[in-house]
C-alpha positions as CSV (number, residue, x, y, z in Angstrom):
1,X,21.6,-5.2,-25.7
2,X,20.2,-1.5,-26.4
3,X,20.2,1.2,-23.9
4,X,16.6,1.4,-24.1
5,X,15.9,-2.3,-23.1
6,X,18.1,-2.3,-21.0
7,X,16.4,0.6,-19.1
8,X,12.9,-1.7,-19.8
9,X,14.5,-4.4,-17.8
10,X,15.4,-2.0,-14.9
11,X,11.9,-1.1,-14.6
12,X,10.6,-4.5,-14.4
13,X,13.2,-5.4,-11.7
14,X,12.3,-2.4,-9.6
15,X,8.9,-2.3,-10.2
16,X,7.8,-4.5,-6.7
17,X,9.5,-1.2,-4.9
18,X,6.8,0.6,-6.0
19,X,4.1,-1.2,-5.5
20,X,0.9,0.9,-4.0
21,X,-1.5,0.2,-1.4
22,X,-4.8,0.6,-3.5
23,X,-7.3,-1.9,-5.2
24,X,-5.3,-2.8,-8.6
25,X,-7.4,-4.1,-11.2
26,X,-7.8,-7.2,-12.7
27,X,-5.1,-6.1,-16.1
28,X,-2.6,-4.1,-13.4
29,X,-2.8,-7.2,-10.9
30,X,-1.7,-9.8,-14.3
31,X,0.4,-7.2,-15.4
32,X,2.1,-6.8,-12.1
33,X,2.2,-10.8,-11.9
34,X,4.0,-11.4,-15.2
35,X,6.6,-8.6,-13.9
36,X,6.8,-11.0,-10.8
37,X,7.5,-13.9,-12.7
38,X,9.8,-12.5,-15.7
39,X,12.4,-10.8,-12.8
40,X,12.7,-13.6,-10.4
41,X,12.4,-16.9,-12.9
42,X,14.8,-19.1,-10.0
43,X,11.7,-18.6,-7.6
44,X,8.5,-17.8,-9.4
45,X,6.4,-19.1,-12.0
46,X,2.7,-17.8,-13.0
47,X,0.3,-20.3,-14.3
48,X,-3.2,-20.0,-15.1
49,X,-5.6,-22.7,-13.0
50,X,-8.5,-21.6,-16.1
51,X,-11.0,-18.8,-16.7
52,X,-13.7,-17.1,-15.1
53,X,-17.4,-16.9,-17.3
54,X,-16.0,-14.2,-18.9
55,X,-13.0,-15.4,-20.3
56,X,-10.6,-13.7,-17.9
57,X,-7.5,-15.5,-16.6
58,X,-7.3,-17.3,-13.3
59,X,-3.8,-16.4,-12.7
60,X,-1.4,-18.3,-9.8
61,X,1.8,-17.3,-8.5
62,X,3.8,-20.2,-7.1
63,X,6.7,-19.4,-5.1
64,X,9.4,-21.9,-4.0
65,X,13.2,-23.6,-4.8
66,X,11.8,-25.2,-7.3
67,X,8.4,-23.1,-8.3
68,X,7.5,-25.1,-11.3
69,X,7.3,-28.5,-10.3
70,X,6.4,-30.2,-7.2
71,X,9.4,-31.5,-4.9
72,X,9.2,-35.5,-3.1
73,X,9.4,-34.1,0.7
74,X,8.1,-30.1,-0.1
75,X,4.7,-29.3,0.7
76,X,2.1,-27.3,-1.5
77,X,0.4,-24.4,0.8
78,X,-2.0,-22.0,-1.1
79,X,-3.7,-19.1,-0.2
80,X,-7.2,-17.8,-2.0
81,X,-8.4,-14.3,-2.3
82,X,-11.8,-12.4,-4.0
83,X,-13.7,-15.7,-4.1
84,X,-16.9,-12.9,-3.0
85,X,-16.3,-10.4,-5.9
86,X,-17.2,-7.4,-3.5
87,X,-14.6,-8.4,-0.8
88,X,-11.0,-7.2,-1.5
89,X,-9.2,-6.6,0.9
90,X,-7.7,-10.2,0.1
91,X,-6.6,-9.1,-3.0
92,X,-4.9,-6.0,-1.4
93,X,-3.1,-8.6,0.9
94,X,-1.8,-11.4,-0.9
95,X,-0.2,-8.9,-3.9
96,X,1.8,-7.6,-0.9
97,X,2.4,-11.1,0.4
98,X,4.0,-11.7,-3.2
99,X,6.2,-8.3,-2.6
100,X,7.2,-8.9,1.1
101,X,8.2,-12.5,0.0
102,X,10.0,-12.0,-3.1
103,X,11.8,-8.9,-1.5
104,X,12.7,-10.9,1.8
105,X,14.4,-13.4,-0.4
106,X,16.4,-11.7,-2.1
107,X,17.9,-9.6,0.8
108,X,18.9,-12.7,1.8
109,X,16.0,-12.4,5.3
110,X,16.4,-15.5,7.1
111,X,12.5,-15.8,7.5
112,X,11.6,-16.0,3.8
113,X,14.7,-17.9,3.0
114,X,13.4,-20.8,5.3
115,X,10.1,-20.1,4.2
116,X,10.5,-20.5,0.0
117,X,13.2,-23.1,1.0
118,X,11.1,-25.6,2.4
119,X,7.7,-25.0,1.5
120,X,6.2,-24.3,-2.4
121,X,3.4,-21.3,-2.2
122,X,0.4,-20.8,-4.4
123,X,-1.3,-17.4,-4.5
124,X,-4.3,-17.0,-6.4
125,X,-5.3,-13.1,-5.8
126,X,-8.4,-13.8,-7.2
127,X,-10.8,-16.5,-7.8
128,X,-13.6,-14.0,-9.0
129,X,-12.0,-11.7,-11.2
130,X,-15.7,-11.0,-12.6
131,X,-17.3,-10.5,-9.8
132,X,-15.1,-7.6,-8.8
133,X,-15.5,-5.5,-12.1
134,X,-18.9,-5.4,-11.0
135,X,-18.0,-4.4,-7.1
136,X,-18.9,-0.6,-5.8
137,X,-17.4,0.2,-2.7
138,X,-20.3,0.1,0.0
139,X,-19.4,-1.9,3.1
140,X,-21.7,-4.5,3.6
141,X,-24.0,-4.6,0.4
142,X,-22.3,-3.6,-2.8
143,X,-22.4,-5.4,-6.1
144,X,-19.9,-8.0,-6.9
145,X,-20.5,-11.3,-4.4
146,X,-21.3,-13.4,-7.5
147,X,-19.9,-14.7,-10.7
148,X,-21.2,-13.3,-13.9
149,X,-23.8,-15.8,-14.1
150,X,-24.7,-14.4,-10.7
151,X,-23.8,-17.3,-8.6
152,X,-22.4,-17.5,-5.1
153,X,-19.0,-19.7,-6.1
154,X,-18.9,-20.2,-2.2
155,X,-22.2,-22.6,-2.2
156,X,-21.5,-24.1,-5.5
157,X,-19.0,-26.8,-4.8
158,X,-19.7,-30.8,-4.0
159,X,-21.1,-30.8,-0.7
160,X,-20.4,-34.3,1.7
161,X,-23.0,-33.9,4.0
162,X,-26.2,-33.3,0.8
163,X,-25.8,-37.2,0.1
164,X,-22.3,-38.0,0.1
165,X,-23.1,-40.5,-3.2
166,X,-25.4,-38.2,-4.7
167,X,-23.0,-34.9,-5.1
168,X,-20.6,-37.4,-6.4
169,X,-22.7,-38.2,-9.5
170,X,-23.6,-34.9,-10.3
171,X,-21.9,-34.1,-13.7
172,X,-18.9,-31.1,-12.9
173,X,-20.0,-29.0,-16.4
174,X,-23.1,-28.1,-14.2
175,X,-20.8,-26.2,-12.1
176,X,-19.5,-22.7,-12.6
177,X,-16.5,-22.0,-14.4
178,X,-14.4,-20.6,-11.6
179,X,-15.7,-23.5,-9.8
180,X,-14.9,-26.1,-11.5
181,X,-11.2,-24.9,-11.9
182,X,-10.3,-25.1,-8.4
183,X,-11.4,-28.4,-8.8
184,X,-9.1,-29.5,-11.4
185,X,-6.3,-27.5,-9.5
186,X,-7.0,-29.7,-6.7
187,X,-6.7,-32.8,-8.5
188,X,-3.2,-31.7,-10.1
189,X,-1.2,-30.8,-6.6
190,X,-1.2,-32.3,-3.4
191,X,-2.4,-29.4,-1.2
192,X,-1.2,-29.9,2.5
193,X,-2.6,-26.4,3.8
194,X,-5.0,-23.6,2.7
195,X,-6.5,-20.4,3.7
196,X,-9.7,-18.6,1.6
197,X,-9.7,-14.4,2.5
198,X,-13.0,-13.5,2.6
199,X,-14.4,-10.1,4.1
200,X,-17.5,-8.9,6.2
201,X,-16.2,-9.9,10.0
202,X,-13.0,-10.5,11.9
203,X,-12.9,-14.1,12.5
204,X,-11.2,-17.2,11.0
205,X,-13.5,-20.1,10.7
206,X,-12.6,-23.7,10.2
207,X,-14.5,-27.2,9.1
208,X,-17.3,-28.3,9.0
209,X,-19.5,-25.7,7.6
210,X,-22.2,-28.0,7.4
211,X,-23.9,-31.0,9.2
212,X,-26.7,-33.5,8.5
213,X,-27.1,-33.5,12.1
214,X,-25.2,-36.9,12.7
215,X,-22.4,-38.0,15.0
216,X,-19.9,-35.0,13.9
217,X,-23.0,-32.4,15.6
218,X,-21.6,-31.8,19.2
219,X,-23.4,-29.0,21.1
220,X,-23.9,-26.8,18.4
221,X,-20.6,-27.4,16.1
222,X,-19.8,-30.0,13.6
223,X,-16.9,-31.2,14.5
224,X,-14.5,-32.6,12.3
225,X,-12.2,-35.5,12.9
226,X,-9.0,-33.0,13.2
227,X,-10.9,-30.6,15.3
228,X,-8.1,-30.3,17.4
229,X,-5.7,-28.9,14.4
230,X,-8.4,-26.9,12.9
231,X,-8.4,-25.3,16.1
232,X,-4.8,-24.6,16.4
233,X,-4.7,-23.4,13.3
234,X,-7.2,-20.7,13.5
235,X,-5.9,-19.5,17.1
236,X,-2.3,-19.1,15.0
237,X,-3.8,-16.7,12.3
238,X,-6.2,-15.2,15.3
239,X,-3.2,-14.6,17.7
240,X,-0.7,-13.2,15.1
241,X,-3.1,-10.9,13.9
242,X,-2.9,-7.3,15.5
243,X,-6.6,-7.7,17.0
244,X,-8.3,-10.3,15.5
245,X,-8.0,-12.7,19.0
246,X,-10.3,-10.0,20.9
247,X,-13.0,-11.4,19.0
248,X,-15.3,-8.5,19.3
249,X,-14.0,-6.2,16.7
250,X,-17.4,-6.0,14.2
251,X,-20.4,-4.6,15.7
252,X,-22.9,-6.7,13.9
253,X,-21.4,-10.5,13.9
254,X,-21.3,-11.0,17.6
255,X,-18.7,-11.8,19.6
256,X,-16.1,-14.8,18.7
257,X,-14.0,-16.3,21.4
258,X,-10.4,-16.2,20.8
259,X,-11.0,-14.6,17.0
260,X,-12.2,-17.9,16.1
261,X,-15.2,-20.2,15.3
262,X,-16.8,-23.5,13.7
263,X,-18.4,-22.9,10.5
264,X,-21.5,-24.8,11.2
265,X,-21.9,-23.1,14.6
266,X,-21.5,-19.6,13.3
267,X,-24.0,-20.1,10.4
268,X,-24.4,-23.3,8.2
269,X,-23.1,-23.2,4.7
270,X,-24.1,-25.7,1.9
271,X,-21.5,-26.1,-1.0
272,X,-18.6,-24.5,0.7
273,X,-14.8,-24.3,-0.6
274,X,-13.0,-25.2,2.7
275,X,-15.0,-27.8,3.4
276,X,-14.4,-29.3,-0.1
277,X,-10.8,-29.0,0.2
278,X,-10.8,-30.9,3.7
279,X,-13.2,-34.2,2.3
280,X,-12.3,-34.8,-0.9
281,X,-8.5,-33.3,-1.2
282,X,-6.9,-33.9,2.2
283,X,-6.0,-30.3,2.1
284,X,-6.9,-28.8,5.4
285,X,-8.3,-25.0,4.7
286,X,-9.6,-22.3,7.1
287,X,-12.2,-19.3,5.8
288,X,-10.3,-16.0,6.8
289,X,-12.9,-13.7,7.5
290,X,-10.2,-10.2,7.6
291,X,-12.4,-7.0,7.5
292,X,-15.6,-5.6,9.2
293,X,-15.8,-3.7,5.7
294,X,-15.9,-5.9,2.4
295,X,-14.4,-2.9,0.9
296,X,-12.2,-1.1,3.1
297,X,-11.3,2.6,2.3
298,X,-8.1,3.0,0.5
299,X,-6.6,4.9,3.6
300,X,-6.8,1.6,5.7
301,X,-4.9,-0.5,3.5
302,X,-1.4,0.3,4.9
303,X,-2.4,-0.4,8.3
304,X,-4.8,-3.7,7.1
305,X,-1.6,-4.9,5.4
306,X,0.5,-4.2,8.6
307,X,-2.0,-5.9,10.9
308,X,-2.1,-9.2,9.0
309,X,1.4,-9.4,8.1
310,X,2.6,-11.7,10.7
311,X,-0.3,-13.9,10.6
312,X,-0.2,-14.7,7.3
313,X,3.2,-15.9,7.8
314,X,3.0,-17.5,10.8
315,X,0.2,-19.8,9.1
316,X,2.0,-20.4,6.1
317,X,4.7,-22.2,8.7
318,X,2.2,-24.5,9.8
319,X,2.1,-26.3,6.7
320,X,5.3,-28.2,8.6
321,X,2.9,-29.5,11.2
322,X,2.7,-33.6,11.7
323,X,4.6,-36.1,10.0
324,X,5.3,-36.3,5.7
325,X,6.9,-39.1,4.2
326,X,6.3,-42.0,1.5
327,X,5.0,-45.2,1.5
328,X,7.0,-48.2,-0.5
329,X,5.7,-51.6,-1.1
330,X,7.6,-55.0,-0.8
331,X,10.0,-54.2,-3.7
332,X,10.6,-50.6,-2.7
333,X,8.6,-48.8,-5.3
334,X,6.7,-45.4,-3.8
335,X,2.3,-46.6,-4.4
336,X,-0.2,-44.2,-5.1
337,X,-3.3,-44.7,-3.2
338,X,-2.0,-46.1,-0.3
339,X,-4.3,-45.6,2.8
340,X,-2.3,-43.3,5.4
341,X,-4.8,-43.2,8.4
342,X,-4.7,-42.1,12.1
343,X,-6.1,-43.9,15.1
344,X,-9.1,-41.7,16.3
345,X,-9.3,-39.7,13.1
346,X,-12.2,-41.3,10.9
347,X,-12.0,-39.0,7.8
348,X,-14.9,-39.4,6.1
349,X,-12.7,-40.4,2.6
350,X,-9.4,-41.3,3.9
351,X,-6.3,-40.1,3.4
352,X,-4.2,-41.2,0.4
353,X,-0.7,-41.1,-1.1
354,X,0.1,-39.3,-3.9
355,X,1.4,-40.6,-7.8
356,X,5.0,-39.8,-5.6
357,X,3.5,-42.0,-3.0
358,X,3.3,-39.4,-0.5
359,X,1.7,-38.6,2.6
360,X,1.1,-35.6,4.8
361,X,-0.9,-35.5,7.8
362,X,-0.7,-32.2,10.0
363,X,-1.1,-33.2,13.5
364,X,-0.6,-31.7,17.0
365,X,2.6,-32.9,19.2
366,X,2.0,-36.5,20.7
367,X,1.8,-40.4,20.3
368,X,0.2,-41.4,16.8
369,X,-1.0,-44.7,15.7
370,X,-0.8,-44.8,11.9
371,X,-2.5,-47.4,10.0
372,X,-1.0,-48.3,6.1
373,X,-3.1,-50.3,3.9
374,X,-2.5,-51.3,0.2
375,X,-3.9,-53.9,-2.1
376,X,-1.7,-57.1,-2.2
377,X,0.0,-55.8,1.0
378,X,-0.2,-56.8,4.4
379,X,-1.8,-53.6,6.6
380,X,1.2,-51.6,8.7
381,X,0.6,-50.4,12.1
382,X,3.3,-48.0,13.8
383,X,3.3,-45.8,16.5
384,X,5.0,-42.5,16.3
385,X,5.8,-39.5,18.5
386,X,5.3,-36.5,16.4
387,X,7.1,-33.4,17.6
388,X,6.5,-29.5,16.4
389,X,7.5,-29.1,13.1
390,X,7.0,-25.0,12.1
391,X,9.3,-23.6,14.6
392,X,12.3,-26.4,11.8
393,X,10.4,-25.9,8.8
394,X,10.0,-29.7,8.6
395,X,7.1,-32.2,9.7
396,X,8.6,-35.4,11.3
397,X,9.9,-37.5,8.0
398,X,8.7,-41.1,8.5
399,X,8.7,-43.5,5.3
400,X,6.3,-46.6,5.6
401,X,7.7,-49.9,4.0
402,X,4.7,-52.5,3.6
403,X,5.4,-56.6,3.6
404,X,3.4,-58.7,0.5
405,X,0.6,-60.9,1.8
406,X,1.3,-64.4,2.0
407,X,-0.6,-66.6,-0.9
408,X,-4.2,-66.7,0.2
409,X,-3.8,-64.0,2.7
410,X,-7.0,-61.7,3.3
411,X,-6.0,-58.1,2.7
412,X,-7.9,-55.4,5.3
413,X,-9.5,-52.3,3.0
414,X,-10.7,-49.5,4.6
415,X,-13.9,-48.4,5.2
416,X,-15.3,-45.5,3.0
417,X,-18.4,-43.5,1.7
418,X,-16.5,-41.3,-0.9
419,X,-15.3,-42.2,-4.2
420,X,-11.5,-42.2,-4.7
421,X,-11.3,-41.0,-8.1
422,X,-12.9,-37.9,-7.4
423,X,-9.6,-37.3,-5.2
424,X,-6.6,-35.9,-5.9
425,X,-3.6,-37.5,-8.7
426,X,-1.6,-34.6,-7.1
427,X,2.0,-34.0,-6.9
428,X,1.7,-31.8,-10.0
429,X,1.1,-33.3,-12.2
430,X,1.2,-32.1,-16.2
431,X,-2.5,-32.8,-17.2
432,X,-3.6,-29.6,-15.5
433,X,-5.9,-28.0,-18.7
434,X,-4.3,-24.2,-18.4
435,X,-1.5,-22.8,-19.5
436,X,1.6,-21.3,-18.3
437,X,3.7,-17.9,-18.8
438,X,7.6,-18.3,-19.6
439,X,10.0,-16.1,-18.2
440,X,10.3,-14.9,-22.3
441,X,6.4,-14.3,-22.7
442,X,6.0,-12.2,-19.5
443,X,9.2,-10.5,-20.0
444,X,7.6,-10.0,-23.5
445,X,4.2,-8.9,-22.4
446,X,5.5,-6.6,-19.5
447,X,8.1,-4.7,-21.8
448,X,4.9,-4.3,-24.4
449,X,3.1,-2.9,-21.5
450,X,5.5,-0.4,-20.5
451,X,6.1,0.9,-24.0
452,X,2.7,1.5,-24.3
């Protein structure tokens, strides 16, 4: 090997060491990504979930043991940044997450060991790549909230309470671009847990963003059938972070008990992301509202970065809430679409196993009743005592083994108003339509960069 790639490859490896606290473009944040990916190849692995309207890459980072595939018994957590164009700080935040991780890992930290260990991390630094090339810096009303076809991509997704049926027939090509990728991203992995950065106030907000004023309205909220996690959930970001839990940090959004709040209650939103996420792929998300300024000054960011370190961590861990497992039928083969559900917790389209016939349901400490039903099976009731999972790095493992059904016995299906092919494959599958970067190609593309 020369001297002078040799020197190449020293850069790339030392490159994270350097990385600055400033708003990176879109080229420096892919270029700094493929660096990512070409030096750590065991842990990494950079894919593209599809493009924006303008033909720019919607680049992931995944981060794990096992970073290009999905593992039986590892969940898939993801964090989303710059789905608003004009709000960055998100961006600023997650390339650091990627940093702090990588570096923790390889000094051997016992934190991000545990962490990359048992959990597989998607970061997608951002969803509007567009959007921001069109951004000026103004706090509150700069350019940049929409897509190049100047849409908000946070009111354009399948919304469960505009006619449930309805949305469902609506043909996907109508939606935008960046859109309908997350879409097909959420069909290919089984997402357990999810965040969406936003900017604008200091609050994290949780499901449902919208209502059409049925049971789920209760005084002023609509309340979801896993309130009660929701609400954990946002207290654990609120309470980690360095003042977010004050809840009175913006001047113009009002004050927010305990950092936190209800979509629908703080404003209703039609066509949401997190909501989305929750419905149709199981995957519980929370909208991170991070900065009174959608575009902080660059002075703040060291101090930004420090105040949400631990929070985004700490929520990361609670991906290991509840119980995981698999469910098997009479001859011991894992099922896909097996019915998974919770006494008490009426989701409005149930959960489902996975093509690895997997489960995960993040719940609270307690007494459970789970109900299993699959076609030709008879239904499965247990009862299990769930215990805290983050503080391990492990939900409760429980595996469901269902009985056949006698000759002419009636099989129970669940009730349900969504359709289940509009849900999730998951467990990575290979059908994803985007394409991947080898550890060859970035190293390729980096060491082309830095000769230029």
């Amino acid at each position: 090997m020369s001297s002078l790639l040799l020197f190449l490859l020293f850069l790339i490896l030392t490159s994270a060491s350097t990385l600055e606290f400033r708003y990176h473009n879109n080229t420096e944040i892919e270029q700094y990504l493929l660096q990512v990916n070409a030096s750590n190849p065991d842990i990494a692995h950079l894919y593209s979930i599809g493009q924006s309207v303008r033909g720019q890459q919607l680049w992931v980072l995944a981060l794990g043991l096992s970073p290009r595939h999905h593992t039986v018994g590892i969940p898939e957590f993801k964090y989303v940044a710059n789905m608003h164009g004009n709000e960055v700080l998100g961006r600023v935040l997650l390339v650091q997450l990627i940093d702090d991780m990588v570096r923790g890992y390889r000094k051997n930290e016992t934190q991000f060991l545990q962490l990359l260990n048992s959990t597989r991390i998607h970061i997608l630094p951002t969803m509007n790549p567009d959007g921001f090339d069109k951004a000026d810096t103004d706090c509150q009303y700069s350019n940049g909230r929409y897509n190049f076809n100047g849409v908000d991509l946070n009111r354009n997704f399948p919304d469960a309470f505009v006619g449930l049926q309805q949305q469902q027939g609506l043909n996907e090509e109508q939606r935008e671009a960046e859109v309908r990728a997350v879409m097909d991203w959420l069909r290919t992995e089984s997402f357990v847990l999810s965040a969406n950065l936003h900017g604008g106030a200091l609050v994290a907000s949780y499901p449902y963003d919208n209502s059409n004023r049925g049971s789920e309205l209760v005084g002023g909220a609509s309340v979801s059938p896993d309130d009660d996690v929701f609400v954990h959930l946002a207290k654990v970001y609120s309470y980690n972070h360095a003042s977010m839990r004050q809840g009175n940090s913006c001047a113009d959004t009002g004050t927010f008990l305990d950092g936190i709040t209800n979509g629908y209650e703080w404003y209703p939103l039609v066509g949401g992301m997190q909501d989305y996420n929750y419905v149709w792929a199981q995957c519980l998300e929370l909208t991170l509202e991070l900065s009174c300024c959608k575009f902080p000054p660059v002075a703040q960011l060291p101090d930004m970065w420090t105040e949400n370190r631990k929070a985004l961590l700490a929520y990361i861990q609670q991906v290991h809430l509840g119980v995981k497992g698999r469910v098997f039928d009479a001859s011991g083969v894992p099922v896909q679409n097996a019915v998974v559900e919770v006494k008490g917790r009426s989701n409005m389209c149930p959960f489902r196993t996975d093509r690895h016939g997997e489960y995960y349901r993040l719940l609270l400490p307690g007494n459970y009743t789970f109900t299993v039903s699959y076609p030709g099976h008879k239904v499965l009731t247990e009862i299990l005592n769930v215990p805290y999972g983050p503080d391990k790095f492990s939900a409760l493992k429980h595996d469901f083994l269902l009985q056949r059904l006698a000759p002419g016995g009636s099989p129970v299906n669940p009730t349900s108003t969504c359709d289940k092919n509009l849900m999730l494959d998951g467990g990575g599958t290979t059908t994803r339509p985007a394409w991947t970067v080898a550890v060859g190609l970035g190293l390729l593309a980096t060491v082309r960069v830095l000769i230029a």
